[in-house]
N, C-alpha and C positions, 0 to 999 in steps of 0.2 A: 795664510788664513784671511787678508785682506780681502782677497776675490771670493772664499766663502762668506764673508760676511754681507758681501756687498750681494751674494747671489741669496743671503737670507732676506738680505731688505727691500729689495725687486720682490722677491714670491710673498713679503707681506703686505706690500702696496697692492700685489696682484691678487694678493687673497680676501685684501677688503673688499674688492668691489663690490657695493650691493646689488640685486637686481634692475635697483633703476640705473644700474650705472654711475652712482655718484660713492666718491671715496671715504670708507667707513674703518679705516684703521684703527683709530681711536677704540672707536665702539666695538669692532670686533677684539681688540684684544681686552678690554674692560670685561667683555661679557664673557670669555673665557676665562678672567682668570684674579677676578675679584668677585666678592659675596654680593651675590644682586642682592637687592633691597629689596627686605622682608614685606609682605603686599597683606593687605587686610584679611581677616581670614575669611573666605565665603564658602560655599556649598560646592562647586563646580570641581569638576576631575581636577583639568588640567591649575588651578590654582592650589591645591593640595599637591602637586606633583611640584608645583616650582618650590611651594614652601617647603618642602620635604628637601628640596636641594638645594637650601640653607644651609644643611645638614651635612654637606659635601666639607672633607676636609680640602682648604684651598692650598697651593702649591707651596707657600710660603710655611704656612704653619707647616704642612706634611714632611719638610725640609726638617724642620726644628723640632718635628718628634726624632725623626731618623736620628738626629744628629747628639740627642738628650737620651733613647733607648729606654721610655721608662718600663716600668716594673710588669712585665705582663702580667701575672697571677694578680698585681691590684687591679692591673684591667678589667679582667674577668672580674672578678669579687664588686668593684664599678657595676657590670656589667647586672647583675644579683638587686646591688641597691637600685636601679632603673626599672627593675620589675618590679621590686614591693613597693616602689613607687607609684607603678603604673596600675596596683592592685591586686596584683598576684604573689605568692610564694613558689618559689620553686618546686613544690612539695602539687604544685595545681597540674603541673605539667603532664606530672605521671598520669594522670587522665587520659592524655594521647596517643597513645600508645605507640612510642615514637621508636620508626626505626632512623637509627643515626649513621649515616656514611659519609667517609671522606675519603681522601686517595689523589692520585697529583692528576691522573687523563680517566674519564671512566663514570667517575664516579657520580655525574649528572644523568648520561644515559643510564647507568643503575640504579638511578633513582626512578625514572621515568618506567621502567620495565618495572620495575617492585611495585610502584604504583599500579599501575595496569592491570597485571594480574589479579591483585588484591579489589580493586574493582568490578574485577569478570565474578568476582564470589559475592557480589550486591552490596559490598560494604561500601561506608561512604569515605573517601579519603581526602587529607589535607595533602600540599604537597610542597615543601618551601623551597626555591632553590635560585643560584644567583651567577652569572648575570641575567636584565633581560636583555632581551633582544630589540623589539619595537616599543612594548609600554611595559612599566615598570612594574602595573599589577598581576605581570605574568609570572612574576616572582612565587605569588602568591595563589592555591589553584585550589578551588573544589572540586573533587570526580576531576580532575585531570584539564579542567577549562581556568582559564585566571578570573579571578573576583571579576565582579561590572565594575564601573566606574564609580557606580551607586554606591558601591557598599565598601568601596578602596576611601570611596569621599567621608562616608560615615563614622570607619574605623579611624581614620587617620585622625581625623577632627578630635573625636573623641578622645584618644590616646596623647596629641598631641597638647589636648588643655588641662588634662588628667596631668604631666605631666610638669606643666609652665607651673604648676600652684607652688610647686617647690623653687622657684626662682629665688634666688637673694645675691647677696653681696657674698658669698664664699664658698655658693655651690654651682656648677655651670647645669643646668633644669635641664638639659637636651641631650639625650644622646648621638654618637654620631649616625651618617645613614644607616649604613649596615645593621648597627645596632636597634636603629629605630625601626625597622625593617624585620627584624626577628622577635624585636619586642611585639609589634603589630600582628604578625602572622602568628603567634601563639596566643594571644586573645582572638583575633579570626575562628579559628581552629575551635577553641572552646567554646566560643559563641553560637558558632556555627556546627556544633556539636557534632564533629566527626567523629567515626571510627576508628581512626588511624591516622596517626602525620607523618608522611617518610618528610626527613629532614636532610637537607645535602649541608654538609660543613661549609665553609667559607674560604678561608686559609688555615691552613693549618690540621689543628685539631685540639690540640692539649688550652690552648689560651682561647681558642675561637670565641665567638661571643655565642657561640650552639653549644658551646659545652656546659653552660646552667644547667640541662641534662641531665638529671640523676639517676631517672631510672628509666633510661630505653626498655624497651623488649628485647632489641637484638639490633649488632652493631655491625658494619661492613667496614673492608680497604680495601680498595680498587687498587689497578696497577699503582706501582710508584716510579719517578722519575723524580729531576731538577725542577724546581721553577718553586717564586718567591723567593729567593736565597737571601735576602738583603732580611726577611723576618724569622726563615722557618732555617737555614742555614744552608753549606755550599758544598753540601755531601748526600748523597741519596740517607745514608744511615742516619745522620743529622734529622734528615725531613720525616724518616720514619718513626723517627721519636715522638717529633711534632703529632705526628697522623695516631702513633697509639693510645695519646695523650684520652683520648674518647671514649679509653676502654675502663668500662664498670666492672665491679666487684659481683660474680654471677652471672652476669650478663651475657651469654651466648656471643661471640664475635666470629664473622667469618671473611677471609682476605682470600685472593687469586694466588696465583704462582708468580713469586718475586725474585731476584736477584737473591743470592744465599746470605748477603751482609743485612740487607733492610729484612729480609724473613728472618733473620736473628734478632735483630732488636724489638720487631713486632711480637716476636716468643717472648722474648725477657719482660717485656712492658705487658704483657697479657701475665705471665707465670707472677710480676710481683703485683699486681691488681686483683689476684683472683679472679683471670678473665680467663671463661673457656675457650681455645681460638682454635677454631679450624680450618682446615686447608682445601679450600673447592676442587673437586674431579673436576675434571675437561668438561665441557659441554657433551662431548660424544660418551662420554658415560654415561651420563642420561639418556641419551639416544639409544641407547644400546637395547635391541630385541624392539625397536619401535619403529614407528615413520620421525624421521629428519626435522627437526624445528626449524621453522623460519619463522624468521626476524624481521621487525618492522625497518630495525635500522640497519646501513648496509653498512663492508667493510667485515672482514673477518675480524677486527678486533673487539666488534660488539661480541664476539662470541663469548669472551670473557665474561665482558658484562652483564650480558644474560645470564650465563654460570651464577653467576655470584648474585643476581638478582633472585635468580629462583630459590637459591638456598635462603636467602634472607626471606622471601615469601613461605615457602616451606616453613620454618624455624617458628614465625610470627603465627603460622595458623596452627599450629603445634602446639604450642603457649600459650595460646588462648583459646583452645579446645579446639579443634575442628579434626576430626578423624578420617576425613577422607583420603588422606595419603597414602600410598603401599608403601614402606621402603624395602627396596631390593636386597640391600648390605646394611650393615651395621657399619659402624665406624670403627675403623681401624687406625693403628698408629702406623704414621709417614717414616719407615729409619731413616730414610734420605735427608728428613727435615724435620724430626722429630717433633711432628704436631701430627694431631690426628685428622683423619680425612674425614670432612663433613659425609653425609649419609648420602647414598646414591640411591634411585626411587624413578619412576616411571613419571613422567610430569602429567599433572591431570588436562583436560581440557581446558579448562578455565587458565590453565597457564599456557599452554599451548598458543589458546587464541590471544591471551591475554600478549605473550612474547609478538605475536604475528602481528596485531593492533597496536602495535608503541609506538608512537609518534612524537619526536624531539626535534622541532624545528632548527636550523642551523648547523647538524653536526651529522655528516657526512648524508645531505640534502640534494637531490637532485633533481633542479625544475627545466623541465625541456619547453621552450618555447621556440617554432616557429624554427629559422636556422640555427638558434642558439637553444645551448646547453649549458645550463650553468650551475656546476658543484658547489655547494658554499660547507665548508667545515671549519671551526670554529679553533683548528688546532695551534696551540701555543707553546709547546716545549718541543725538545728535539725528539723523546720517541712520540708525542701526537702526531709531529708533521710528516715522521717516517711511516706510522700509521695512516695517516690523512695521503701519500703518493703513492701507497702499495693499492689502496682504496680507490685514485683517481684512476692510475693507471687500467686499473681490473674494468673500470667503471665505463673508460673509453673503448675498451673489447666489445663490451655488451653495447656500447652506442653507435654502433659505428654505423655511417650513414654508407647509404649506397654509395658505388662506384663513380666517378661520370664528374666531380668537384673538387674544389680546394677546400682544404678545410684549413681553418688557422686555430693557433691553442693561444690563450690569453693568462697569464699571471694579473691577479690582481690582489695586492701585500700590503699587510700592516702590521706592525710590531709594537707594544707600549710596555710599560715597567723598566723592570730590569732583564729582562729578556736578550740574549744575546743576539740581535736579528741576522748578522752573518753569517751562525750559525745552522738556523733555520733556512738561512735564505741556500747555502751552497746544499742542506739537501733535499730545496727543490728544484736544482739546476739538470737532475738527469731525466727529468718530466718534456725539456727540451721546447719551451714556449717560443711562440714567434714575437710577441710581445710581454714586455713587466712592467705594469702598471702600478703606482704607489701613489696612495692620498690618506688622509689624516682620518679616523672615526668622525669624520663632521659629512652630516646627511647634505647640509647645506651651508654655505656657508654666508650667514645672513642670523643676523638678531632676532629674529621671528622663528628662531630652530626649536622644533616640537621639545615643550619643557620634558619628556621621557627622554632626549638624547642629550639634557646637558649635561655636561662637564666641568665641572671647577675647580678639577686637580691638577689639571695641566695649562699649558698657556699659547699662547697660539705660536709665538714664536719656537716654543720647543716640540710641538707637533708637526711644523713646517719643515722644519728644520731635522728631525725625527725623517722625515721621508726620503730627500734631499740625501742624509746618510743612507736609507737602506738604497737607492740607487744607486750610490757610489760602492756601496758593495757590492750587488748585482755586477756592477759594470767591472770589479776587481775579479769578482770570479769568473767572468765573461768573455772577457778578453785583457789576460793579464800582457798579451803582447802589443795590444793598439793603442795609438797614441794618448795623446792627452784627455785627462778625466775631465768632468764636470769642476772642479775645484781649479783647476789652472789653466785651461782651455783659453786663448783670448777669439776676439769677436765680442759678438752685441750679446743684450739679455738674452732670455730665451722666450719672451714675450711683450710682446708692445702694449700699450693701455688699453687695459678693460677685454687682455688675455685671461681665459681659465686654466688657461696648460702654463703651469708653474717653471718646468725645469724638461730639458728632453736631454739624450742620449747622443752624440751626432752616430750615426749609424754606419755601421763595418759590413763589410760580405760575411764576417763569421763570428759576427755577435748577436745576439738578442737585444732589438731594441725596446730601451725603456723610457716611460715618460711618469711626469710627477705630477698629479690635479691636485687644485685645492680643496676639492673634497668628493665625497661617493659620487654622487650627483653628476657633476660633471667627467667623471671619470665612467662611469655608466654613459654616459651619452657619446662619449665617445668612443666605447666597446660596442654599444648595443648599434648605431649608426639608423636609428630610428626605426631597425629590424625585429625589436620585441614587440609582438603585438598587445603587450600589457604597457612595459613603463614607453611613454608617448611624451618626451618633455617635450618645449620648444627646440625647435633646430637649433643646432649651436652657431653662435655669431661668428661671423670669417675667423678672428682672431683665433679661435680655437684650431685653425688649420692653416696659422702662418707658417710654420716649417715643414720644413721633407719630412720630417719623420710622421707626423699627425697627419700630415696631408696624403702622404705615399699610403699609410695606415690606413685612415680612413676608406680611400679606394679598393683598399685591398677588403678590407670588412664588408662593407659593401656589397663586393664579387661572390664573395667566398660562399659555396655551398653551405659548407657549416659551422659556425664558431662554438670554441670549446671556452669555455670563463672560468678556471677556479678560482674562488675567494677564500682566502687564507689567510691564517696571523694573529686575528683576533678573532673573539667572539663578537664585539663592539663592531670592529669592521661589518661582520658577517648580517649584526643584528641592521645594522644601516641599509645595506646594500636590500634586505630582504622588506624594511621600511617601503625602500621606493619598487622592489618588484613583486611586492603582494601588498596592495593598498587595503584589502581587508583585513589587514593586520591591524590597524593603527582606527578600526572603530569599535 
């Protein structure tokens, strides 16, 4: 481990460097991974944005909840005093008529398609849902656009001194982000006197800080799979527990087709809550004696999500009067799975268009620029990213450039939590990249990093470091017969001063070579090789193509008819990489 260490403190000397060139180590890891200092409060976005990630639980403390487990249900019940805090009762919420979904892959795009719809019928809708992507008020959406700046500055302000008054010596006055974050969007919501709030869970479901919740209209569960385990537990039945936690006494709920263990506990957890719960037909039920839905977002596993979007659309316009539906069937009971099947019905136009119209940046996204084509899906558990390559794969059919060129494929990975990245990473190995690319969620890596993309959970040594492993994986499943790893290899660093290229691969006839940047930024520059006629950085400085591999690469990028780029792993990754290649995101 000697030589890994020493291969961490090379990529952290190489990861300060700041644009002018002069060595920022210090302050790079400071501004990762200690509580910047709280700044006066002004009017301006971006200073509500940094104060707001005050708010960021830091690495240290997040250690010492894990490690103490307190009491979730006081959390929540915390989570209740923050509101009548902030002026509201829980009792205010019912107002919104909120639809509540949660679910482990899914259940974001099902939020996105239930809104839409509900839209196309002129109503006004809120829409809360996390992470972002570019800026943080996208969290937070009227009709389906994020707040302005104006009115994130407004709310926050306001919220945030509403709830300083309670400061003392034995109450902590602040809730955390997320919290403060769902506190905000449901005065939004009421202020702003919506129609309707689809609300996406958080983690979990039964402790979330969305579950203040009393009385949804009607409630959704998206697929279920692994992920969070270290909160929600290390067994899908476990996590379904967590997920049914959301279901009311009444309350109409409706879930996809699951595994037979997790659709048993989603039955039992609905049967002792008095929750009616139903089981969505296929999508092609609904199709059935009609023309075909298409979907705004691609990937057959949105087909789920749409399913289970429209029932929840359906359900909500039902409940609060609206009689324009046929249904075709009644509900009948499942013996298979002894729940009964939600209603099957003719989708009206307004859903129709509303399905066709959905747009969720980042997850299963496809921007063609120029010779590059670049996938960005946001996928994080192993059935996402199993879904996320049935999706690339399909996706490369339809793209296939003429005859007459080279085309090269690009992996570009990032893993964070507790996520197994190994996992992930072998099954994206039969996608077959000519290159795997790994850098940290840092858009830049420089002290001046747009306050929406800080991070104060992690620390730069463990994100550096975080890559460095998922390479070494890579290169485990790659060529478990060729020589020496990245960990005991000898020779020199893998970069000289005021290199961006962190760590490389040495490269075999029958591996995939991989390289490590220290952040989006320069790992984009060196995929795109100044060929996107959108992101235009500076050329990169020699250093970035001292080795065969970046150099032989680069040449080859260059040549090539057409480059394929999937970004994968994270949403953060995803949300970065689309920072720097759609700049009208970030005004």
């Amino acid at each position: 481990m000697s030589r890994a260490r020493s291969h961490l403190r090379s990529a952290l000397s190489l990861a300060a460097v700041s644009a002018r060139g002069a060595t920022t180590e210090g302050a790079a890891r400071r501004w990762l991974s200690a509580w910047p200092a709280p700044q006066e409060p002004g009017m301006e976005y971006q200073d509500a944005v940094r104060m707001l990630n005050t708010l960021q639980t830091n690495a240290s403390y997040l250690e010492q909840v894990k490690r103490q487990r307190s009491d979730p249900q006081a959390q929540l019940e915390a989570m209740e005093v923050y509101l009548a805090r902030s002026g509201l009762q829980v009792e205010d919420l019912n107002q919104l008529n909120i639809i509540h979904v949660t679910g482990t892959k899914g259940k974001g795009s099902t939020c996105a398609f239930a809104e839409r719809i509900l839209r196309n019928y002129g109503l006004k809708t809120g829409f809360f849902s996390s992470p972002h992507l570019v800026q943080v008020r996208e969290r937070i959406r009227i009709n389906g656009k994020p707040i302005s700046p104006e009115l994130f500055t407004k709310h926050f302000w306001r919220l945030y001194h509403q709830l300083e008054e309670f400061k003392d010596d034995s109450h902590i006055s602040m809730p955390a982000y997320f919290r403060f974050l769902t506190l905000m969007a449901f005065h939004v919501f009421l202020q702003e006197k919506v129609d309707l709030a689809v609300v996406e869970v958080g983690i979990g479901g039964a402790y979330d800080c969305t579950n203040i919740i009393r009385k949804p209209v009607v409630c959704g569960v998206s697929s279920l799979g692994i992920d969070h385990t270290s909160l929600l537990g290390d067994t899908v039945e476990k996590i379904a527990w967590q997920k049914g936690g959301i279901f009311k006494p009444g309350v109409p709920a409706f879930t996809v087709l699951q595994p037979e263990g997790p659709l048993a506990v989603l039955r039992d957890r609905a049967q002792q809550t008095s929750c009616p719960l139903y089981l969505c037909p296929p999508l092609e039920a609904l199709e059935e004696g009609g023309l075909p839905l298409t979907l705004g977002l691609e990937g057959d596993h949105q087909r789920s999500n749409a399913a289970l979007a429209l029932q929840l659309a359906h359900c909500w316009l039902e409940r609060q009067g609206h009689q324009d539906i046929q249904e075709l069937k009644v509900s009948r009971p499942s013996i298979r799975w002894q729940l009964p099947l939600a209603p099957v019905f003719h989708p009206t136009s307004h859903m129709r268009h509303g399905l066709r119209d959905t747009e969720w940046p980042g997850r299963t996204q496809v921007l063609r620029r120029g010779p590059l084509t670049w996938y960005l899906d946001g996928a994080h558990t192993a059935s996402s990213v199993q879904a996320c390559v049935r999706w690339y794969c399909q996706s490369l059919q339809r793209n296939k450039r003429p005859s007459g060129g080279s085309q090269v494929h690009v992996l570009l990975f990032n893993s964070t939590g507790d996520r197994d990245p190994a996992v992930l990473l072998k099954l994206l190995q039969p996608c077959q990249f000519d290159y795997a690319v790994f850098c940290p969620n840092l858009t830049e890596v420089s002290s001046t990093e747009n306050a929406d993309q800080q991070n104060f959970t992690v620390t730069l040594d463990q994100v550096l470091l975080r890559c460095l492993q998922h390479q070494q994986h890579w290169s485990c499943l790659d060529e478990k017969q060729a020589g020496p790893d990245l960990w005991s290899s000898p020779g020199p660093e893998p970069g000289g001063p005021g290199s961006m290229l962190l760590s490389r691969h040495p490269p075999h006839s029958t591996s995939t070579n991989s390289l490590v940047f220290s952040c989006i930024s320069h790992a984009l520059q060196w995929i795109s090789q100044g060929r996107d006629p959108v992101f235009q950085p500076p050329s990169p400085p020699r250093s970035l193509l001292s080795h065969p591999t970046a150099s032989s690469g680069a040449s080859i990028l260059r040549e090539a008819a057409a480059i394929h780029v999937l970004v994968t792993g994270s949403l953060h990754l995803v949300g970065g990489v689309l920072k720097l290649l759609e700049p009208s995101l970030s005004q």
